[in-house]
C-alpha positions as CSV (number, residue, x, y, z in Angstrom):
1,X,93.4,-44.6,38.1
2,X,93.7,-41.5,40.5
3,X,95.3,-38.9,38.5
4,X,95.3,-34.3,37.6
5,X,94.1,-33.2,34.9
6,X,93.5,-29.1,34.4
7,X,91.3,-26.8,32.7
8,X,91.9,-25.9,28.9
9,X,93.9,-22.4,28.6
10,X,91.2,-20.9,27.2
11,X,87.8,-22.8,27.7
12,X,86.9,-21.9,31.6
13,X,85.9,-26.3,31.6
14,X,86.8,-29.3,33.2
15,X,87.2,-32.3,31.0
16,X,87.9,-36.1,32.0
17,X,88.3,-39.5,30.0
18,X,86.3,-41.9,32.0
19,X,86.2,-45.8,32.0
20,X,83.8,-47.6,33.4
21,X,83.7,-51.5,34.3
22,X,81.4,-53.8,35.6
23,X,82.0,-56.5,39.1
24,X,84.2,-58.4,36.2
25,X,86.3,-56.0,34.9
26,X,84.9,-56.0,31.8
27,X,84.0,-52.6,30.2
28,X,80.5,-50.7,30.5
29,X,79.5,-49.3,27.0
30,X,76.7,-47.2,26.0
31,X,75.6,-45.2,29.2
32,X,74.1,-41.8,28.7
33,X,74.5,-38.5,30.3
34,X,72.2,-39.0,32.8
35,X,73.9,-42.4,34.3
36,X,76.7,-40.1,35.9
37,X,77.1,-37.7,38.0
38,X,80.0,-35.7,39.3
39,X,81.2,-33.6,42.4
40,X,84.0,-31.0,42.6
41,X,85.0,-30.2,46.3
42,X,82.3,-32.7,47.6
43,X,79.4,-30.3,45.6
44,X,77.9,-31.7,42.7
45,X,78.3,-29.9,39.3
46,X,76.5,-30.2,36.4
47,X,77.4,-31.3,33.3
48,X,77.7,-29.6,30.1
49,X,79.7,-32.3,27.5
50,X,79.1,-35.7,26.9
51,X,80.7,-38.4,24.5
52,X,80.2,-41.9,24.5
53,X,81.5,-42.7,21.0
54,X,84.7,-43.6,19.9
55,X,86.2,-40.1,19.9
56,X,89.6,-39.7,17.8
57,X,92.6,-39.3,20.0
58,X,95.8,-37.6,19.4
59,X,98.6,-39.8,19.8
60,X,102.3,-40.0,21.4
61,X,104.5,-42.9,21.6
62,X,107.0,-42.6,23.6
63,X,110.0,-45.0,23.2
64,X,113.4,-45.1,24.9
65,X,116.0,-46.4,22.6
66,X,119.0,-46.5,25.2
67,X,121.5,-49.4,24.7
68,X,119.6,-51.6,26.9
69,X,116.8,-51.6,25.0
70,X,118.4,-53.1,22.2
71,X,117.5,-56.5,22.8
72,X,113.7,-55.5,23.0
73,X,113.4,-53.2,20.9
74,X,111.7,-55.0,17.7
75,X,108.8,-56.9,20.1
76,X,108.2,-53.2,21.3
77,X,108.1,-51.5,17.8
78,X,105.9,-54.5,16.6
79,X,103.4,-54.3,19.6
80,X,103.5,-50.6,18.7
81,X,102.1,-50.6,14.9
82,X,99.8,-53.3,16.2
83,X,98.4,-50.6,18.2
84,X,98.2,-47.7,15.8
85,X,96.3,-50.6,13.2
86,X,93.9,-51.0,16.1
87,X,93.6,-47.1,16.1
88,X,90.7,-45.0,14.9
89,X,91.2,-44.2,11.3
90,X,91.0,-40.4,12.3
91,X,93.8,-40.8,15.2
92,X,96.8,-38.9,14.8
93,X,100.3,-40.3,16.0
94,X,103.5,-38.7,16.7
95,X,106.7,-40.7,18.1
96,X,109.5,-39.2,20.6
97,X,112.6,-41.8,20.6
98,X,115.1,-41.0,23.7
99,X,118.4,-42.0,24.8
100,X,120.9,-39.4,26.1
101,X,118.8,-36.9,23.9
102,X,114.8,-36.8,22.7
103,X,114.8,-37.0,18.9
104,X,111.3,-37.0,17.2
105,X,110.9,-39.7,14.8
106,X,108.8,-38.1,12.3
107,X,110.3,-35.8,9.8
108,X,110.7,-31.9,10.8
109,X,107.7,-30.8,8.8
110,X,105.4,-33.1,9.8
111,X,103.6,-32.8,13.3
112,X,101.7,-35.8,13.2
113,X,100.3,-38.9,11.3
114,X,97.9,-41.4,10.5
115,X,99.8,-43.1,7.9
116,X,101.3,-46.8,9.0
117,X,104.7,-46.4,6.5
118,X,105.2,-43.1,8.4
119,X,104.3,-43.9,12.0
120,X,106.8,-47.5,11.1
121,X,109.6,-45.2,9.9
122,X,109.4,-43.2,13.3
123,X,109.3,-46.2,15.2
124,X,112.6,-47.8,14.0
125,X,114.4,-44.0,13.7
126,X,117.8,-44.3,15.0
127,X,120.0,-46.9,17.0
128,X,119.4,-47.9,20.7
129,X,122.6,-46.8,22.5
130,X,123.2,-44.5,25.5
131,X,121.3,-43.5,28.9
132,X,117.9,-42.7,29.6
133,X,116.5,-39.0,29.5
134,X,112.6,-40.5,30.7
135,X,111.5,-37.0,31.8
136,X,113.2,-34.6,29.4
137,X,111.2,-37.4,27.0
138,X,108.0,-37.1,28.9
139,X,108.2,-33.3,29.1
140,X,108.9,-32.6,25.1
141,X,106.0,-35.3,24.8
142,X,103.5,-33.4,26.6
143,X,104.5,-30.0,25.3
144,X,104.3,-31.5,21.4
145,X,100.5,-32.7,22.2
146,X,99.8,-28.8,22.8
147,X,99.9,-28.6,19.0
148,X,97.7,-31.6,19.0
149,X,94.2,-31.0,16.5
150,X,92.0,-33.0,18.9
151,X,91.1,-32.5,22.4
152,X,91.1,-35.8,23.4
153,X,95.3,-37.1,24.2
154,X,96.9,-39.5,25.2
155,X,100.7,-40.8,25.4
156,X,102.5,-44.7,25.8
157,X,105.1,-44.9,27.2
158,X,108.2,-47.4,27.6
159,X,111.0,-47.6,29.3
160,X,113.6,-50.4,31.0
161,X,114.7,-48.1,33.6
162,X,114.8,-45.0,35.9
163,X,116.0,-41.2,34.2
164,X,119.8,-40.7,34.3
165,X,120.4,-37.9,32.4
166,X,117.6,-35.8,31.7
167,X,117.7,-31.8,32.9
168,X,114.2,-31.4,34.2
169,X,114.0,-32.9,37.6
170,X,111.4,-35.8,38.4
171,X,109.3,-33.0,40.2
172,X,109.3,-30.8,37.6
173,X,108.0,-33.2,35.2
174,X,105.3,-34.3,37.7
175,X,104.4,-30.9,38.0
176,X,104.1,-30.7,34.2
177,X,101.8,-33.7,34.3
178,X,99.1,-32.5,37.0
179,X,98.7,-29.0,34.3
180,X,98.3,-31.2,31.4
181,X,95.1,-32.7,29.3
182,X,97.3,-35.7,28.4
183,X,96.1,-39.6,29.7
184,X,99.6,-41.6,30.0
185,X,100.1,-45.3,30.0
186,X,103.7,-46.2,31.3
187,X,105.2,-49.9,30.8
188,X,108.1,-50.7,32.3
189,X,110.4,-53.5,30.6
190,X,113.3,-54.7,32.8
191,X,115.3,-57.5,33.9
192,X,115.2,-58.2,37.8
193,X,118.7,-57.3,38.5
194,X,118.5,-54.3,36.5
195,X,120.2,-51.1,38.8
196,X,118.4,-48.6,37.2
197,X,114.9,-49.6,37.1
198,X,112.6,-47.6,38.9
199,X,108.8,-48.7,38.8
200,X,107.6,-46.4,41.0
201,X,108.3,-43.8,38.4
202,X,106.4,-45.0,36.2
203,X,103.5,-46.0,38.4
204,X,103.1,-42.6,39.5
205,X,103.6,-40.5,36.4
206,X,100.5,-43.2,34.9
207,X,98.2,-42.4,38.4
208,X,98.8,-38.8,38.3
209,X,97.5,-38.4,34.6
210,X,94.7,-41.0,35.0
211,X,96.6,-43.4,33.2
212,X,97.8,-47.3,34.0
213,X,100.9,-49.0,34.7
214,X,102.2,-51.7,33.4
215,X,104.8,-54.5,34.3
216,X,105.1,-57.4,31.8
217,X,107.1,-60.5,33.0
218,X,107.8,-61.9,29.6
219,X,108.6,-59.5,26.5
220,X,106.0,-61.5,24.4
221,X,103.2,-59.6,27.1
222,X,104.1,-56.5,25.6
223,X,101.7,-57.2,22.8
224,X,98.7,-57.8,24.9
225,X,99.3,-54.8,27.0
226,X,99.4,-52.5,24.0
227,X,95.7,-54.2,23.0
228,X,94.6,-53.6,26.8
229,X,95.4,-50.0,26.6
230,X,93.9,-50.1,22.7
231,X,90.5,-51.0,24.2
232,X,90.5,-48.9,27.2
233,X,91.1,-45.8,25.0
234,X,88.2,-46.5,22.6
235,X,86.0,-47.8,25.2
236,X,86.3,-44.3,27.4
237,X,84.0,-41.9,28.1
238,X,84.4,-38.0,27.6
239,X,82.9,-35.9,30.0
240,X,83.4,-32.0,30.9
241,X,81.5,-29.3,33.3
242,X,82.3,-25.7,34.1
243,X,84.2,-25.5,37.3
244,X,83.3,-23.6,40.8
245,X,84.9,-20.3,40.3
246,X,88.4,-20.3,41.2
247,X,90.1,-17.2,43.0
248,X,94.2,-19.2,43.3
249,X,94.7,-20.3,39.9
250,X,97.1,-22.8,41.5
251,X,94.7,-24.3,43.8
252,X,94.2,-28.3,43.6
253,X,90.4,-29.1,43.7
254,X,89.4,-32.7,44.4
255,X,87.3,-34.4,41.8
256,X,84.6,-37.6,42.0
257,X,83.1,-39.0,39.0
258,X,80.2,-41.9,39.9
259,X,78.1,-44.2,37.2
260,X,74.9,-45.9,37.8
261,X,72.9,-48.2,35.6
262,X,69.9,-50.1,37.0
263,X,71.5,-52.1,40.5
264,X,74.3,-53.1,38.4
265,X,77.9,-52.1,40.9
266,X,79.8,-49.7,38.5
267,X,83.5,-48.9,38.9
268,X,84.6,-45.0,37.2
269,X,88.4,-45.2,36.4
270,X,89.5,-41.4,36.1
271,X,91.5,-38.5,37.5
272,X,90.1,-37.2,41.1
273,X,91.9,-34.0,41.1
274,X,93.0,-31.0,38.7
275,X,95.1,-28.2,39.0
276,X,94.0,-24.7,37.4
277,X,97.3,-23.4,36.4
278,X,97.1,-23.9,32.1
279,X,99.6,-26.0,30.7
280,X,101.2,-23.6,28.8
281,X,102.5,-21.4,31.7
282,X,103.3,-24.1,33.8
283,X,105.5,-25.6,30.7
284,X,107.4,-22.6,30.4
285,X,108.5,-21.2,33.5
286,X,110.2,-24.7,33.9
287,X,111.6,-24.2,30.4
288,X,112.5,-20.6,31.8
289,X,114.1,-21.4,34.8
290,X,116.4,-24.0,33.0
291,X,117.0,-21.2,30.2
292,X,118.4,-19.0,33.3
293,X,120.1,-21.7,34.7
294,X,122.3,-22.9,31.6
295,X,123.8,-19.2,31.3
């Protein structure tokens, strides 16, 4: 899962949510600091946090209720609470729901949840109908887990097509994604024939972040993917270290993360590069520039 990631805006560190699987597939539990090892530039650094528990996450589903979506929308919602019941009882959820616009589903005082009723109520929040604003969604997504109480974050998201009406551009968006924290998981429901679907989108919005794609052929798979991406987020690995000293804030270092145990072969799924710009600036001179813009 190559991806960004970026330093904290104000901890000078490096962090990373790492799987790790076996020849199989099959996840690698219970290694120890010492088992990896990682490189920045090609040097190795050392490292200075380690967790190998299963760490509470800050949440965001991301759910496009466009007209099209009608039809799926209750598999999708019901794959969804399966998820958060799955979830660590110290997880905290929000949900965006998008169509022309991004509405949050949760009421206006309340940031985030661990409550079931609540997290249901944002779920089914308003009526499919309209266009797609993906990124616009995406973007408000990412700048909500800011206020996030954990360090550890991660957003789903779905979507049966490409953006038609956001106001951020695609590469806007993606450079909102290389400056942020957050791990995303996109799943892309469409039918074949469908004009607006755009894959590749979603593929590379999940790569950049570390994340994973994913393409279910029949609705009923939805389910199964939300468990797949339930049991690669408690089955992850936190690991930080204090950066070479950077001189361009906006330079892109590369990034290698390697496991060992015994002779067993041992795959690392995480980000390979980060950029140093925090997400906070980045975040708003795009919100700036489309300020300027709209006068």
């Amino acid at each position: 899962k190559p991806g960004m990631f970026t330093i904290s805006d104000n901890v000078n560190l490096v962090l990373l949510d790492a799987n790790v699987t076996d020849s199989r597939g099959g996840f690698v539990t219970g290694l120890l600091k010492n088992n990896f090892q990682v490189f920045e530039d090609g040097q190795p650094r050392p490292i200075t946090e380690f967790d190998n528990v299963d760490t509470p996450v800050s949440i965001g589903l991301v759910m496009d209720s466009s007209g099209s979506m009608r039809a799926k929308r209750g598999e999708v919602i019901m794959a969804g609470l399966s998820f958060a019941k799955q979830s660590n009882p110290k997880d905290e959820f929000f949900v965006v729901n998008f169509n022309n616009s991004v509405v949050r589903g949760l009421p206006p005082d309340v940031m985030f949840t661990d409550k079931l009723p609540a997290i249901r109520r944002a779920l089914f929040y308003g009526q499919p109908e309209g266009q797609t604003a993906l990124y616009d969604a995406i973007a408000y997504s990412l700048r909500h887990l800011e206020y996030a109480h954990l360090q550890k974050r991660t957003l789903i998201v779905v979507s049966d097509g490409g953006d038609n009406v956001s106001r951020i551009s695609f590469q806007e968006l993606l450079e909102m994604v290389e400056a942020s924290r957050a791990t995303i998981y996109t799943i892309g429901l469409y039918e074949p024939e469908d004009k607006d679907k755009n894959p590749g989108i979603l593929r590379k919005i999940a790569a950049l972040s570390g994340g994973e794609f994913f393409e279910p052929e029949k609705l009923e798979d939805v389910l199964p993917v939300f468990n797949k991406i339930a049991k690669d987020i408690r089955n992850s690995y936190t690991i930080g270290y204090i950066p070479n000293e950077i001189t361009d804030r906006h330079a892109i270092r590369s990034v290698k993360l390697t496991a060992r145990e015994d002779d067993r072969r041992l795959t690392v799924h995480t980000r390979t590069k980060y950029v140093s710009v925090p997400f906070s600036e980045m975040s708003a001179q795009i919100h700036l520039k489309h300020e300027e813009s709209a006068r």
